[in-house]
C-alpha positions in Angstrom: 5.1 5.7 -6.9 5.9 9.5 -6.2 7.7 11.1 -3.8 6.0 14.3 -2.4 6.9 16.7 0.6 5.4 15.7 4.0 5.0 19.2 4.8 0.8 20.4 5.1 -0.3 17.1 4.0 -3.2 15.7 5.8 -3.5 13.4 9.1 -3.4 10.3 7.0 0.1 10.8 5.3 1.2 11.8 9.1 -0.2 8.5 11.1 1.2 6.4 8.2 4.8 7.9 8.6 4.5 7.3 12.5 3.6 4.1 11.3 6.5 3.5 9.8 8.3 4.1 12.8 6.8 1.8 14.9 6.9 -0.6 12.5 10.4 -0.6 11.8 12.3 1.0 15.1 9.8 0.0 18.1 12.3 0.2 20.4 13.2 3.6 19.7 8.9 4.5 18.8 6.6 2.5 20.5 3.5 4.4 20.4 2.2 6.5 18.0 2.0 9.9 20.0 5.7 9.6 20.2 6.3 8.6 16.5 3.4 11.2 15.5 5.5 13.8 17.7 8.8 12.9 15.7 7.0 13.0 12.1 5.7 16.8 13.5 9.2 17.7 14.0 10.5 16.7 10.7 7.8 19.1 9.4 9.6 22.1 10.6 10.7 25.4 8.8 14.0 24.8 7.6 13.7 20.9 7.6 13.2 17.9 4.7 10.5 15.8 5.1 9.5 13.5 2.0 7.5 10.8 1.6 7.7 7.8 -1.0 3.5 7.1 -1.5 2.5 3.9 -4.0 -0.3 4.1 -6.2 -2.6 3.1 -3.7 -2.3 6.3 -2.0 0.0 4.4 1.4 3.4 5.9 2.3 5.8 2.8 1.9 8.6 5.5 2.7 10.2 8.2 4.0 13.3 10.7 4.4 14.0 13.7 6.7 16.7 16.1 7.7 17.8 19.2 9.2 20.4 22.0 8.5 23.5 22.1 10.5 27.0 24.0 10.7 25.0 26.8 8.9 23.3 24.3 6.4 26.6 23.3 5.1 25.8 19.9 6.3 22.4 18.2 6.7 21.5 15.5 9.0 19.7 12.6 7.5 16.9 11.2 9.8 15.0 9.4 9.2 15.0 6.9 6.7 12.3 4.5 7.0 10.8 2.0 3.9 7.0 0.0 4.6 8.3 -3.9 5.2 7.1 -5.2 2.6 8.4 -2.4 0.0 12.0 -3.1 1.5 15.0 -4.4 -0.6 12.5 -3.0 -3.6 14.7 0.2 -4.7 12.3 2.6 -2.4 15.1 3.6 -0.1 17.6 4.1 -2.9 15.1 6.4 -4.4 14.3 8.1 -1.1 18.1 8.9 -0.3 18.6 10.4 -3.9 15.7 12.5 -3.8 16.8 14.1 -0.5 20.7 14.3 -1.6 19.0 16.7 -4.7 17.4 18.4 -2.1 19.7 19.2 0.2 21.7 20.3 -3.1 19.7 22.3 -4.2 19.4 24.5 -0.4 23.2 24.5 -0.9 24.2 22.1 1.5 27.7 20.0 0.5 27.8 17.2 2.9 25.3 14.3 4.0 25.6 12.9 7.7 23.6 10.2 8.7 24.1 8.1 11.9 23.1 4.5 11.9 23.3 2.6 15.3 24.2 -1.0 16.0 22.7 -1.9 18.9 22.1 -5.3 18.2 25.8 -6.6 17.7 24.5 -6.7 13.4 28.7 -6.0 12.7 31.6 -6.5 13.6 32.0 -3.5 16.0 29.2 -4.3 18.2 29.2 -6.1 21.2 33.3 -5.0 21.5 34.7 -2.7 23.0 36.3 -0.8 19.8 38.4 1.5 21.8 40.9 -1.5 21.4 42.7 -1.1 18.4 39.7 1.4 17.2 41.2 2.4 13.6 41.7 -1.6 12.8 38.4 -2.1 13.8 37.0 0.3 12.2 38.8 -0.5 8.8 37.7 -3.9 9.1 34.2 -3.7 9.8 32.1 -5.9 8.5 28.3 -6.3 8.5 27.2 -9.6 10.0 23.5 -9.0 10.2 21.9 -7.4 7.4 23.0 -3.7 9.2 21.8 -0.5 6.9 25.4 0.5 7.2 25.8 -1.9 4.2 23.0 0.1 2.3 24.3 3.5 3.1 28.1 2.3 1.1 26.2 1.5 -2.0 24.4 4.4 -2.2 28.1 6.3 -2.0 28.5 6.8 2.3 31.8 6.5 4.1 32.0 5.8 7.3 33.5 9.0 9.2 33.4 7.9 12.2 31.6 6.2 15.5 30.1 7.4 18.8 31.1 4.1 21.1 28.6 2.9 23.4 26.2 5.5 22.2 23.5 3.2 23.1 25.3 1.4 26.0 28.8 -0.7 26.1 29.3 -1.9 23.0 26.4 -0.3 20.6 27.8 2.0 18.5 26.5 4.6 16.3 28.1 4.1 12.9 28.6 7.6 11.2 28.6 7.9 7.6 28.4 10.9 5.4 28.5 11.9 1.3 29.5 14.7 -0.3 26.8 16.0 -2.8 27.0 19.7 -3.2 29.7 21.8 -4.9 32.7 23.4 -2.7 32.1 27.0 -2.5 
């Protein structure tokens, strides 16, 4: 396996990202011109855009994100690993190569957002305005939710957007330090 930049690779590379997508997050990508569009924008000036491809020449993953508060911080999205390469060490691998990039352009934090909008912890499906600290503290992941993934590879959570995605499905921020303090 490699990991190579997404950026002025051909079609095939492209489709199979947007694959990805649809694979993984059809409610959010449910046809390929709108997963194609959002693999486009990851290929932006300014932006990371890698993909994880298997000897076989297939992307099984891939990583994005863009620059903000003046590329001191850098949103990840998305992260995305093939089905069957999941829970295989792909995504790990993904999220380390990005953190060196983003170190090396001088960024110092990581934030990533990862919804639940499938009640898959203990914050969903509540409304966690009630006693929001406590349950946030206590949250616990109750249906195999990434936010479990995200800790292990060094993510606090920083925060949540409640209801984001309608009364209670939260987004679940999280975020890493992994460039020096200037």
């Amino acid at each position: 396996m490699k990991i190579i930049d997404l950026l002025n690779t051909d079609n095939k590379y492209i489709n199979e990202a947007a694959q990805l997508l649809i694979d993984n997050f059809h409610d959010s990508w449910n046809t390929m011109d709108s997963a194609i569009e959002e693999v486009m924008e990851s290929m932006e000036e300014d932006k990371i855009s890698r993909i994880a491809v298997n000897h076989n020449d297939e992307v099984i993953g891939w990583i994005g994100g863009m620059p903000q508060y003046d590329g001191n911080v850098w949103e990840m999205h998305p992260l995305v690993v093939r089905k069957d390469f999941q829970s295989k060490g792909i995504g790990k691998l993904l999220v380390e190569d990005f953190e060196n990039k983003v170190s090396e352009k001088g960024g110092v934090t990581i934030l990533l957002g990862t919804d639940d909008e499938n009640n898959r912890t203990s914050i969903g499906g509540i409304d966690i305005y009630d006693n929001y600290l406590e349950n946030i503290e206590n949250m616990k992941n109750i249906g195999k939710h990434p936010f479990e993934f995200y800790k292990k590879q060094g993510y606090i959570v920083v925060g949540t957007i409640p209801d984001a995605n309608g009364f209670g499905k939260p987004d679940i921020l999280m975020a890493k330090r992994v460039g020096k303090m200037k």
